[in-house]
C-alpha positions in Angstrom: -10.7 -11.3 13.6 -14.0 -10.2 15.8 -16.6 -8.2 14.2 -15.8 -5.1 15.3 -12.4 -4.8 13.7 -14.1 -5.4 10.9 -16.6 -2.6 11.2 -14.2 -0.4 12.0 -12.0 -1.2 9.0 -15.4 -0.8 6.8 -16.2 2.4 8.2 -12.7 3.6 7.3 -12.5 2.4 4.4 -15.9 4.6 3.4 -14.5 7.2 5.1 -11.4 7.5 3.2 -13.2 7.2 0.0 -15.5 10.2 0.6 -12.6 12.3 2.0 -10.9 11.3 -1.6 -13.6 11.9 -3.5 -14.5 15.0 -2.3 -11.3 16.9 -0.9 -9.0 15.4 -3.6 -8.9 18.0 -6.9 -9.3 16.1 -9.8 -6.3 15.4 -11.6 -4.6 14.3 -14.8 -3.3 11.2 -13.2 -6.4 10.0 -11.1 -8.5 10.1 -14.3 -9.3 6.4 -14.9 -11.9 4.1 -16.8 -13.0 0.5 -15.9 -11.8 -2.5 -18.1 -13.5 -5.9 -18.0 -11.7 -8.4 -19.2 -12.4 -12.3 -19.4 -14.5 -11.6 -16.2 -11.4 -9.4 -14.6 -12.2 -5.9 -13.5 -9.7 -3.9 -13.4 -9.1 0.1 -13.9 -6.6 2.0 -16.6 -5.4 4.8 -16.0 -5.6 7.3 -19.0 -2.6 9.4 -18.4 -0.2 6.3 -16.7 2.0 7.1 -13.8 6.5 7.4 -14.2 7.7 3.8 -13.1 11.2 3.3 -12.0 14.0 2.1 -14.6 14.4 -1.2 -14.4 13.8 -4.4 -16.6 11.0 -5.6 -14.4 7.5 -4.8 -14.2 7.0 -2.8 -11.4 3.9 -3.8 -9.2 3.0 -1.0 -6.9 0.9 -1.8 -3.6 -1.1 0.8 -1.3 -2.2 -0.5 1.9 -2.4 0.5 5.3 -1.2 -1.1 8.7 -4.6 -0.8 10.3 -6.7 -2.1 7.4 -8.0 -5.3 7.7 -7.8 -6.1 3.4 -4.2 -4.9 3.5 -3.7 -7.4 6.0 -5.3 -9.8 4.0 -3.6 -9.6 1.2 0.3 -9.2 3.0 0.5 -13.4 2.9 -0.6 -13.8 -1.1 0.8 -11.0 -2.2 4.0 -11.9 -0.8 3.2 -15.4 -2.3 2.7 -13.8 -5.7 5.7 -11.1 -5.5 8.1 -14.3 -5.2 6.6 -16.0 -8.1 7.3 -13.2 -10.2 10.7 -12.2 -8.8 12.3 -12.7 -12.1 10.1 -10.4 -13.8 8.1 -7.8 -11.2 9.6 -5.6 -8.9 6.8 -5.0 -5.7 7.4 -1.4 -4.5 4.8 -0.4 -0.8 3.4 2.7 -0.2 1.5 3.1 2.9 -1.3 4.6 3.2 -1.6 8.2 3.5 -4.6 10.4 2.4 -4.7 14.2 2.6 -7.3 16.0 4.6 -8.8 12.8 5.7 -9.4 12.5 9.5 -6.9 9.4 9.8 -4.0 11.4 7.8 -2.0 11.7 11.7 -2.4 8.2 12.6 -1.3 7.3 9.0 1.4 9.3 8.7 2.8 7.8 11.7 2.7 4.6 10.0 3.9 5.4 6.5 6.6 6.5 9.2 7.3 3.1 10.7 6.9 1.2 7.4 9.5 3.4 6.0 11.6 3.5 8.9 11.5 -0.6 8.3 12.6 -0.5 5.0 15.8 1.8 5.0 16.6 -0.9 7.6 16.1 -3.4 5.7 13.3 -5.0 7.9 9.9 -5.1 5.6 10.2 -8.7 4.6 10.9 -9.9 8.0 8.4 -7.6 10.1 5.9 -6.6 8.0 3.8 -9.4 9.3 4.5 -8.3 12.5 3.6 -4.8 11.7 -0.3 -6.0 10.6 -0.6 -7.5 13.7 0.6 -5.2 16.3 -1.8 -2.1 14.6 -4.2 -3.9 13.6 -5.6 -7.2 15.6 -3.0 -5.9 18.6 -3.9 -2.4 18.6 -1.2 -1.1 19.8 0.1 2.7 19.3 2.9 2.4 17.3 2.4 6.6 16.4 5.2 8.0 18.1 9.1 7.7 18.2 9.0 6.5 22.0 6.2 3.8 21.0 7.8 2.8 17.6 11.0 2.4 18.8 9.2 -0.2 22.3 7.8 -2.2 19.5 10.6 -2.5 17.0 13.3 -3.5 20.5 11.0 -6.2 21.2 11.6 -7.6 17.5 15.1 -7.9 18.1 16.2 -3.9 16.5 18.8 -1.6 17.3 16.7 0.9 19.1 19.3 3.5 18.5 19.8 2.8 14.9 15.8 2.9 14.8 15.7 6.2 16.1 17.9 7.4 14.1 16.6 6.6 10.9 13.0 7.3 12.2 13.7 10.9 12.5 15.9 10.9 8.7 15.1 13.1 6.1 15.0 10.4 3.8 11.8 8.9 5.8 10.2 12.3 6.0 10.6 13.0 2.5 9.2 9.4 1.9 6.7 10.2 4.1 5.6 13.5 2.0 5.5 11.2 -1.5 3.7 8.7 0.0 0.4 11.5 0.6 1.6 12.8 -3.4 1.8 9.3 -4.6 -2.2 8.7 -3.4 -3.3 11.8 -4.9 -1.8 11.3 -8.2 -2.4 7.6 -8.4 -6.3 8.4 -7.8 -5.9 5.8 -4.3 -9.4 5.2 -3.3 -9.4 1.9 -1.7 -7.1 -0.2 0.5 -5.3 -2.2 -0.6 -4.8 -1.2 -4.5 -2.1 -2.8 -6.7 -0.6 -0.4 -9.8 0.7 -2.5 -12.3 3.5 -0.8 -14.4 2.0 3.1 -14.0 -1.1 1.7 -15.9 -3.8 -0.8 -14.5 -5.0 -0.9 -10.7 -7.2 -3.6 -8.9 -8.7 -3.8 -5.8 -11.1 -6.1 -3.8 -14.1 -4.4 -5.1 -12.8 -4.6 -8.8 -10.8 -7.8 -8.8 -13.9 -9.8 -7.2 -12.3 -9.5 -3.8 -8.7 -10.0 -1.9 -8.4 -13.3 -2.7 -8.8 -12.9 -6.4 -6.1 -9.8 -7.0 -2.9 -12.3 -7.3 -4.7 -14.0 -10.3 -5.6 -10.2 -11.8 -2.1 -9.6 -11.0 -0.7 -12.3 -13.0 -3.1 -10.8 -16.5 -2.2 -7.7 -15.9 1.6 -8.4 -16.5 1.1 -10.8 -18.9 -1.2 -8.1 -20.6 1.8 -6.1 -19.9 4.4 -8.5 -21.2 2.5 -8.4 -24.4 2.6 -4.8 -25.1 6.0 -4.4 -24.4 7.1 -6.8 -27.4 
């Protein structure tokens, strides 16, 4: 990766934290505090966030296409996910942050990320997402472009199409920009585990150190639940 991707990444990183900060209202969910714990930092959320009924710990990650520690983080926390696939459930939500000055570009790729999972696709071109934003920097923002990209993977362009312009991805699309606000998102990527504790690079000590915050944070879980 050259040095000005990752400026650019920096700079929108600090961006998005600003615009959070200072456009986002302050609400019940966002409201956090910072745990340290055996040298892990990690912050809890005071009023925790619904998780999905299941009998797994659900891990929740917020990243964005065109952000160079999401990208980092795709290969371990892939790695990690299939560790724990007898007891954590991963759930992605792409990156989408109201009022900000990148919420058109990242709508357009919360679209494509969904459109890839109704179709079944994240696990095999996620990867190949990463690199066509970010090191390839292509414009993957509109149907027409999407659709060029995801034909040269090897998928139905018409069945892409279709499901690009669903309902179902436009509503996901909406919950995604809910999910940030509520969640109190203000770094890329951030992993929720279980509604209730969030890391990040800057808390966990960087990317390469979430997977083993991760793996306190649901045993920490674990515990609790007994």
């Amino acid at each position: 990766m050259n040095s000005k991707s990752l400026l650019r990444s920096t700079v929108l990183l600090a961006v998005a934290v600003a615009v959070g900060i200072s456009a986002s209202p302050v609400q019940a969910g966002a409201t956090t505090h910072q745990v340290t714990s055996g040298g892990v930092q990690f912050v809890k959320l005071d009023h925790p966030q619904p998780v999905r009924e299941s009998a797994l710990t659900e891990a929740v990650e917020f990243f964005w296409y065109d952000c160079v520690h999401s990208q980092a983080l795709e290969q371990p926390l892939q790695a990690w996910a299939e560790k724990h696939r007898a007891d954590v459930a991963l759930r992605r939500v792409p990156a989408v942050w109201p009022g900000s000055r990148d919420e058109a570009v990242q709508r357009a790729h919360a679209r494509l990320y969904y459109t890839l999972e109704q179709l079944g696709l994240v696990d095999r071109l996620q990867a190949g997402a990463f690199r066509a934003v970010h090191d390839e920097r292509l414009d993957v923002t509109t149907e027409a472009t999407a659709t060029d990209w995801a034909v040269r993977q090897g998928v139905d362009g018409q069945a892409f199409g279709r499901t690009y312009r669903s309902a179902v991805v436009n509503q996901s699309v909406d919950e995604a920009a809910a999910a940030f606000t509520r969640y109190g998102i203000n770094e890329l990527p951030t992993v929720v585990i279980q509604g209730e504790y969030r890391t990040s690079p800057t808390r966990a000590g960087g990317v390469e150190a979430m997977p083993e915050v991760l793996d306190r944070l649901v045993q920490q879980e674990r515990e609790h639940s007994r």
